[in-house]
C-alpha positions in Angstrom: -37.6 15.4 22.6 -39.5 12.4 22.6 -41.5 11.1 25.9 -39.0 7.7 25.5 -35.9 9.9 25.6 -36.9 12.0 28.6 -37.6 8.9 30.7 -34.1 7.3 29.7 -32.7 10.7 30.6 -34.4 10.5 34.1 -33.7 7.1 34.5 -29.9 8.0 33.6 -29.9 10.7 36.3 -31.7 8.8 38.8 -29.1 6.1 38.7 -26.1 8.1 39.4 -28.0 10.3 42.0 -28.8 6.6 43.5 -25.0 5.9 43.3 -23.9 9.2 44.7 -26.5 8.4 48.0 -24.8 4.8 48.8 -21.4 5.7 49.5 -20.3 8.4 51.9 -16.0 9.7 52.7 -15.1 9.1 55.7 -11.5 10.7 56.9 -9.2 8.5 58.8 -7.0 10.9 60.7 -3.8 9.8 63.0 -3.0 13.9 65.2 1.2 13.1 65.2 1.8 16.0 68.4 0.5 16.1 71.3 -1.1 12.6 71.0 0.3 10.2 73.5 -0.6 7.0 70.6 0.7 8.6 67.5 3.7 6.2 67.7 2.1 2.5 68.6 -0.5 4.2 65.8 2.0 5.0 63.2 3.4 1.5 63.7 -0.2 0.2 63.7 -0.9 2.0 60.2 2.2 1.0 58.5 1.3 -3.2 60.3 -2.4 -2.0 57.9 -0.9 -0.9 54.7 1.6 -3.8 54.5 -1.6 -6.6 54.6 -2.5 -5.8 51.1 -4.1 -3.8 48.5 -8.0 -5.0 50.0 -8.6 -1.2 51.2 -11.5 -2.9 53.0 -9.3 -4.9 55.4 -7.3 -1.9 55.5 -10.0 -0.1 56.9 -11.0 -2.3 59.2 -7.5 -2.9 60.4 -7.0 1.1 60.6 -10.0 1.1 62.8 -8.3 -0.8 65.5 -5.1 0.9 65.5 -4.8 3.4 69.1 -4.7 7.4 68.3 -6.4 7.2 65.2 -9.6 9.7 64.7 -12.1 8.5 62.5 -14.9 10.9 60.8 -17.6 10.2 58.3 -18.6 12.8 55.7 -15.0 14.4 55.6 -12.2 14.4 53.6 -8.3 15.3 54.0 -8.4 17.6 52.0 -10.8 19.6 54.2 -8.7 21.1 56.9 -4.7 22.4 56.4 -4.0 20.5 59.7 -4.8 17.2 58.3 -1.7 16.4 56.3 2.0 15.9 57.2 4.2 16.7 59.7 0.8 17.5 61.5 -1.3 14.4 60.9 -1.4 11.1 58.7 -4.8 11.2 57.0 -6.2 9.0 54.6 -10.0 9.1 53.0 -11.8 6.2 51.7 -15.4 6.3 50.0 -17.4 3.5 52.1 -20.9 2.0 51.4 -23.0 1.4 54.5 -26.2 -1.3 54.4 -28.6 1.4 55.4 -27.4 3.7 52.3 -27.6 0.9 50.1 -31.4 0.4 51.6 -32.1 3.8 50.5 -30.4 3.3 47.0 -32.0 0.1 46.2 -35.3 2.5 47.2 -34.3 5.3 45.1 -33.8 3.0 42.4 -37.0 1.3 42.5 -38.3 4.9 42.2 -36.6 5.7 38.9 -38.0 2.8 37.4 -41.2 3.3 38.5 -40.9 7.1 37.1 -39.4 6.1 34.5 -42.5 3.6 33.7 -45.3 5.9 34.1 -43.8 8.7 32.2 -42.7 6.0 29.3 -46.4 5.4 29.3 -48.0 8.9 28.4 
């Protein structure tokens, strides 16, 4: 394989290891017994998902509503408990400023990789 190959192949790699850093799941989580606001939250929710189909102003609006637990890194699918009758859940992949710092920097790296292997 040539030396031009390899470095598009890293480059390639790089790139959607770069994508994979900026975002992150984050588990939005509404416990429906024993949770004094799982009813003005439920009502809350439903207020959210009528807005529109912007799942960033439904996040932020979800954010506000009372009961609602909200955990970055996880996932619904992650625990039994976390679906229906037990819990509303919903997951959302979100991109934060400091992870798009450290992709733009992971980036920069690839090229620059990329560069010095492209010129062997």
């Amino acid at each position: 394989m040539s030396p031009g190959r390899r470095a598009l192949r890293a480059a390639a790699l790089g790139l959607v290891l770069v994508g994979a850093a900026c975002s992150t799941s984050v588990r939005y989580r509404l416990p429906l017994s024993n949770n004094p606001a799982a009813d003005e939250g439920q009502q809350c929710y439903l207020v959210c998902k009528s807005r529109g189909h912007d799942a960033g102003e439904r996040r932020a609006c979800i954010r506000k509503c009372p009961g609602w637990i909200i955990t970055e890194g996880a996932s619904c699918k992650d625990r039994p408990e976390d679906q229906e009758p037990e819990a509303l859940c919903d997951t959302y992949t979100e991109v934060t400023r400091r992870r798009i710092w450290w992709g733009l920097a992971g980036a920069a790296a690839v090229v620059l990789v990329v560069v010095v292997i492209g010129a062997l």
